[in-house]
MARBA-3410 file (N, C-alpha, C, O; in Angstrom, 1 decimal):
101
0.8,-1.2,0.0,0.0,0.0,0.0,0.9,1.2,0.0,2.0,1.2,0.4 ~ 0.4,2.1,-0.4,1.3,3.0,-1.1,0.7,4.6,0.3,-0.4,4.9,0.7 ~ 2.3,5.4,0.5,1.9,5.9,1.5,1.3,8.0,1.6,1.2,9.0,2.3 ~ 0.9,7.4,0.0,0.1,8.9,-0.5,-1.2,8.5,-0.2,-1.7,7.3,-0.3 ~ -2.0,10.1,0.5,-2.9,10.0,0.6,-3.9,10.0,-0.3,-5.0,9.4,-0.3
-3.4,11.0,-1.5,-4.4,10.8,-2.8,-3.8,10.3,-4.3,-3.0,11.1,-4.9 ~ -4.1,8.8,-4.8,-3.7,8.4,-6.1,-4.7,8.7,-7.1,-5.8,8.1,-7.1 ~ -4.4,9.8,-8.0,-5.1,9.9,-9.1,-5.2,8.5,-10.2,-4.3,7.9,-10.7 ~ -6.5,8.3,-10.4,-7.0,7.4,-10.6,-8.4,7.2,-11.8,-9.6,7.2,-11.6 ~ -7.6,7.0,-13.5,-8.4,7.3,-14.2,-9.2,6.4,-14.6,-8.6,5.5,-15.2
-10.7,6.0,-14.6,-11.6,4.7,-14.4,-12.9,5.2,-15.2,-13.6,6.1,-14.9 ~ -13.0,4.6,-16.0,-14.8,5.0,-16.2,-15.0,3.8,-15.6,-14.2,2.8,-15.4 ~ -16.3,4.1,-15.3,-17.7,2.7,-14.5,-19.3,3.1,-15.4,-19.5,3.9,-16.3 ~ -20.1,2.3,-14.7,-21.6,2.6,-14.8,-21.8,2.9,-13.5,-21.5,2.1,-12.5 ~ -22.4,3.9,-13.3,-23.2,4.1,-12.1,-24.3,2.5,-11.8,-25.1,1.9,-12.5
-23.9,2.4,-10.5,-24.9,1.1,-10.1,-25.6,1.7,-9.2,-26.1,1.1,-8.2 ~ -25.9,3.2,-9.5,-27.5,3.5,-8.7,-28.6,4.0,-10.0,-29.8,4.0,-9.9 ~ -28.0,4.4,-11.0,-28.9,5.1,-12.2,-28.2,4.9,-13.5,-28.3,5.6,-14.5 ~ -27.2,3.5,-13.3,-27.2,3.1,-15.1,-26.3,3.9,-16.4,-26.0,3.7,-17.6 ~ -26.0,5.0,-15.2,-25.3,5.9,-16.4,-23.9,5.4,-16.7,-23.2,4.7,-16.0
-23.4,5.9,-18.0,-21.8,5.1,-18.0,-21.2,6.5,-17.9,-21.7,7.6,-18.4 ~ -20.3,6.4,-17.3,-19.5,7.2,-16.6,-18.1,7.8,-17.4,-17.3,6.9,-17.2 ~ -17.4,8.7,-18.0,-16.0,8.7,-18.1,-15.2,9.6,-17.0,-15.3,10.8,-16.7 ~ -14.4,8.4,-16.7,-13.5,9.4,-15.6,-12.5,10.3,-16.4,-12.0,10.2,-17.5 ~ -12.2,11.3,-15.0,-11.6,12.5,-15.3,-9.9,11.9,-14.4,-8.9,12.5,-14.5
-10.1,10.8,-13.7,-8.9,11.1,-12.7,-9.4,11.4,-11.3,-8.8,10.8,-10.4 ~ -10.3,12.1,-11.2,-10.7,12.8,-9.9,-12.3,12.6,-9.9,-13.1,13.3,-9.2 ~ -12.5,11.6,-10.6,-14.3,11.3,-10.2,-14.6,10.5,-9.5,-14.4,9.3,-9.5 ~ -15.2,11.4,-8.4,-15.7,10.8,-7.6,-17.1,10.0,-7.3,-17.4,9.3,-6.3 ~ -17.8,10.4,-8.1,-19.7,10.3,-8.4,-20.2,10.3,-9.6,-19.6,10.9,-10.6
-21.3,9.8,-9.6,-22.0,9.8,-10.8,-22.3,11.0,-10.9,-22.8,11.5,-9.9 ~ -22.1,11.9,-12.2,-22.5,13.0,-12.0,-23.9,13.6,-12.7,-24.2,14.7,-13.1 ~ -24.6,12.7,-12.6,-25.8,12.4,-13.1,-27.0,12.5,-11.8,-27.8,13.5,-11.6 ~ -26.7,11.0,-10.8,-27.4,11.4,-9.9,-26.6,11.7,-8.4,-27.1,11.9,-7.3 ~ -25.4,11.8,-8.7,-24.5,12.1,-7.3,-24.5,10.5,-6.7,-24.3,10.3,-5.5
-24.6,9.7,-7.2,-24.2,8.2,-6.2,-22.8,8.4,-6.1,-22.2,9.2,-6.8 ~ -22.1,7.5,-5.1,-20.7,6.8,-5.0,-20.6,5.8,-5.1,-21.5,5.1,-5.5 ~ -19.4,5.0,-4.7,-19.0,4.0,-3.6,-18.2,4.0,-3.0,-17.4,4.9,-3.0 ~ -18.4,3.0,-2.1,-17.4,3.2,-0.8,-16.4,2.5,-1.2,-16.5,1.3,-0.9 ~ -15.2,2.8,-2.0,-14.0,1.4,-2.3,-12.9,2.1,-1.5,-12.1,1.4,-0.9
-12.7,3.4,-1.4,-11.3,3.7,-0.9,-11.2,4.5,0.1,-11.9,5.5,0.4 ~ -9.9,3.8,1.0,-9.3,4.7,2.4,-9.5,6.2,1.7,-10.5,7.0,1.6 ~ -8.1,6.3,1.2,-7.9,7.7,0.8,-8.3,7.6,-0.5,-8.5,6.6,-1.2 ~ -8.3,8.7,-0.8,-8.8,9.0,-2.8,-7.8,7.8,-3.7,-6.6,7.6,-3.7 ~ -8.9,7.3,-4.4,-8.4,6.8,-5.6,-7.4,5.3,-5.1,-6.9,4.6,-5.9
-7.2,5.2,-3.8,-6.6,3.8,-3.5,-6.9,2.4,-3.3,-6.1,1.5,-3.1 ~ -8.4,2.3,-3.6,-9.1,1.1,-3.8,-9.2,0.0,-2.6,-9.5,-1.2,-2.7 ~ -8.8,0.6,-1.5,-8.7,-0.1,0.1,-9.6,-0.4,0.9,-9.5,-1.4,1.7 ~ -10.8,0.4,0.8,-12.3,0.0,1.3,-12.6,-1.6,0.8,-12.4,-2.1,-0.4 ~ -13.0,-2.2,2.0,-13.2,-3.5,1.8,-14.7,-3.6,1.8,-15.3,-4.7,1.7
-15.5,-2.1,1.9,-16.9,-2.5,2.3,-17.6,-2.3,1.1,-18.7,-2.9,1.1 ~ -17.4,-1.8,0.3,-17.8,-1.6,-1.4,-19.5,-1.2,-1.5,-20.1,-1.1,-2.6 ~ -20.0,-1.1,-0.2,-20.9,-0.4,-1.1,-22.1,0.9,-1.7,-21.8,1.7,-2.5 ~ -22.6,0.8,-1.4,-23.0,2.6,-2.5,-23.2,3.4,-1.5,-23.4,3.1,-0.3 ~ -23.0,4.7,-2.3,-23.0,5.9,-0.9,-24.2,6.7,-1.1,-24.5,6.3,-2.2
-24.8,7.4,-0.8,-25.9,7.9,-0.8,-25.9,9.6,-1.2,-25.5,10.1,-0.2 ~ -26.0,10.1,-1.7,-26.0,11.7,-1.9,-26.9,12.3,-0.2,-28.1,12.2,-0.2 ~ -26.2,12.8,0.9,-27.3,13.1,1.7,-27.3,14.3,1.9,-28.4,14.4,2.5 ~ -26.6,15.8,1.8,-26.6,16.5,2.1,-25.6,17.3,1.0,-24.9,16.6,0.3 ~ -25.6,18.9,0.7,-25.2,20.0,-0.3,-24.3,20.6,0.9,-25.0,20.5,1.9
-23.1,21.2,1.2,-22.6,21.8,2.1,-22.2,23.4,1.0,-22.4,23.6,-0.2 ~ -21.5,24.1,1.9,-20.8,25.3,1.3,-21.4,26.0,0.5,-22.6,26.0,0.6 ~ -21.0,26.5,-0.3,-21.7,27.5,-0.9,-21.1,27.9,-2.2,-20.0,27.3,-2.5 ~ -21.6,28.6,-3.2,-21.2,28.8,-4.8,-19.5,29.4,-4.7,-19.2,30.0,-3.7 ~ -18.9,29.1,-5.4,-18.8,27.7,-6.3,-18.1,26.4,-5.5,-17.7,25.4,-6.2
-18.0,26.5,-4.7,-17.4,25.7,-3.9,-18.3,24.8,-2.8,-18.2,24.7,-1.6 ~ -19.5,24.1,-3.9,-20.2,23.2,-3.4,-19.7,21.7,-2.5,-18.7,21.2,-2.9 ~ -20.3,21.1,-1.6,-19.3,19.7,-1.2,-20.7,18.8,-1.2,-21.8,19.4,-0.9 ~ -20.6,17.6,-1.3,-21.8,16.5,-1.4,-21.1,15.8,-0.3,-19.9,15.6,-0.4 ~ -21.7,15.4,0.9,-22.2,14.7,1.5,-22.7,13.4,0.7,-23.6,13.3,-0.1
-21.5,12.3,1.3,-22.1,10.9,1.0,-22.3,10.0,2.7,-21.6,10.2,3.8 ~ -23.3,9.2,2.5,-23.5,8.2,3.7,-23.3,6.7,3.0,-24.2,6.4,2.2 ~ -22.6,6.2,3.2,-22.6,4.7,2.8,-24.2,3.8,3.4,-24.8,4.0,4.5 ~ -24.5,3.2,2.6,-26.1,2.6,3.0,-25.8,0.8,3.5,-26.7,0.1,4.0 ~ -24.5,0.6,3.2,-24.2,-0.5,3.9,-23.1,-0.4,5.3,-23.3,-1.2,6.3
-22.2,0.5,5.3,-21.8,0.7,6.8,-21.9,1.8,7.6,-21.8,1.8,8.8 ~ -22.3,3.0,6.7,-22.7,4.2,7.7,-21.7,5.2,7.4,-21.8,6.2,8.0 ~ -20.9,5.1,6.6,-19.8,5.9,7.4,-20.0,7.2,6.0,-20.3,7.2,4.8 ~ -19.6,7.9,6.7,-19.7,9.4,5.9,-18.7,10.3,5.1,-17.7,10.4,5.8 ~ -18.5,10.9,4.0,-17.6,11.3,3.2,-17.9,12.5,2.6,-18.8,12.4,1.8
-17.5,13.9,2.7,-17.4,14.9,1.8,-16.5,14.8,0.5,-15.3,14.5,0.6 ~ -17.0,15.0,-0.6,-16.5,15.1,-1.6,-17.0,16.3,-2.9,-18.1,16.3,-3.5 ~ -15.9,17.4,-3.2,-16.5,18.4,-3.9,-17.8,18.1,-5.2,-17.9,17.1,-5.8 ~ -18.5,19.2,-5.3,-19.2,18.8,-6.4,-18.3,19.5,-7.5,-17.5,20.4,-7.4 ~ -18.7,18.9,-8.5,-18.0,18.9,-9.7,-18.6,20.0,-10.8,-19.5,20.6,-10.3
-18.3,20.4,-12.2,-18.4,21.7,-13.1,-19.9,20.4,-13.6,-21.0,20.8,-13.5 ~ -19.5,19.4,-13.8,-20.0,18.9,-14.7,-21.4,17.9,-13.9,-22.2,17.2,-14.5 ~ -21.4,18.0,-12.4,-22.8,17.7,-12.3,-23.8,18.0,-12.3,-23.8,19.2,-12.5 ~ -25.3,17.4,-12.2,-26.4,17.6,-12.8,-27.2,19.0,-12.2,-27.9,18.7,-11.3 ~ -27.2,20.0,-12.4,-27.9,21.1,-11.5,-28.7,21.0,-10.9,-28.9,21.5,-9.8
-29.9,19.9,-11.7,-31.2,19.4,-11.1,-31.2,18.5,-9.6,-32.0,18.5,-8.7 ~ -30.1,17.6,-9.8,-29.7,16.9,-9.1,-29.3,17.5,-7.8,-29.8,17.1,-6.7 ~ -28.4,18.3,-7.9,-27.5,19.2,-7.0,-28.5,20.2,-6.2,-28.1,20.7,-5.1 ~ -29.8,20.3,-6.7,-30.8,21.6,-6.5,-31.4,20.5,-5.1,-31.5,20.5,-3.9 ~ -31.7,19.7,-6.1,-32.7,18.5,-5.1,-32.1,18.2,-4.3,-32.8,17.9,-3.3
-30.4,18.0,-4.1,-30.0,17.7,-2.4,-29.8,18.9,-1.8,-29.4,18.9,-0.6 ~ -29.9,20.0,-2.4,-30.0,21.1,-1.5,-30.7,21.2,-0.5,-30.5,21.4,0.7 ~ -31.9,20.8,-1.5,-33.5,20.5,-0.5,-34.1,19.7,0.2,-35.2,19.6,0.8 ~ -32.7,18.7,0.2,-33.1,17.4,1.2,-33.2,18.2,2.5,-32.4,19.2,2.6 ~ -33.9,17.9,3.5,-33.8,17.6,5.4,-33.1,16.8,5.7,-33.3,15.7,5.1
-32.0,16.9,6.6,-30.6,16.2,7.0,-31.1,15.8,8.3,-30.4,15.2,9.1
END
């Protein structure tokens, strides 16, 4: 295991909450469609999470332009800020604004 905290890490996937196919940038972290995750890594991009599975969009933090998504993993709990991105869904991003936390 390698003793950087963040490995850039270039991956396309499908989103396994909404089907979309994905191209990574290096630094994707979510679908940027509906904001899903997963839970695969300690630190960014290192693939060490043993618990793998999906994170939840639960909460919009900060403010323009420097939005952060709130993820909750739905199989262990555990919680993760990760910036939002140029290229996610506005619609999407509006609707977790409006979630109740």
């Amino acid at each position: 295991m390698s003793d950087r905290k963040f490995q850039r890490r270039v991956e396309d996937f499908v989103c396994e909450h909404c089907g979309a196919a994905i191209i990574g940038s290096g630094y994707t972290n979510h679908c940027p469609r509906c904001l899903w995750s997963k839970h695969v890594d300690v630190n960014p991009g290192d693939r060490a999470a043993a618990c793998g599975g999906l994170m939840e969009p639960v909460a919009l933090e900060g403010s323009s332009p420097a939005y952060t998504v709130v993820h909750r993993c739905v199989k262990c709990g555990e919680k993760r800020r990760n910036r939002a991105e140029q290229n996610d869904d506005a619609a999407s991003l509006v609707a977790l604004a409006g979630k109740a936390q």
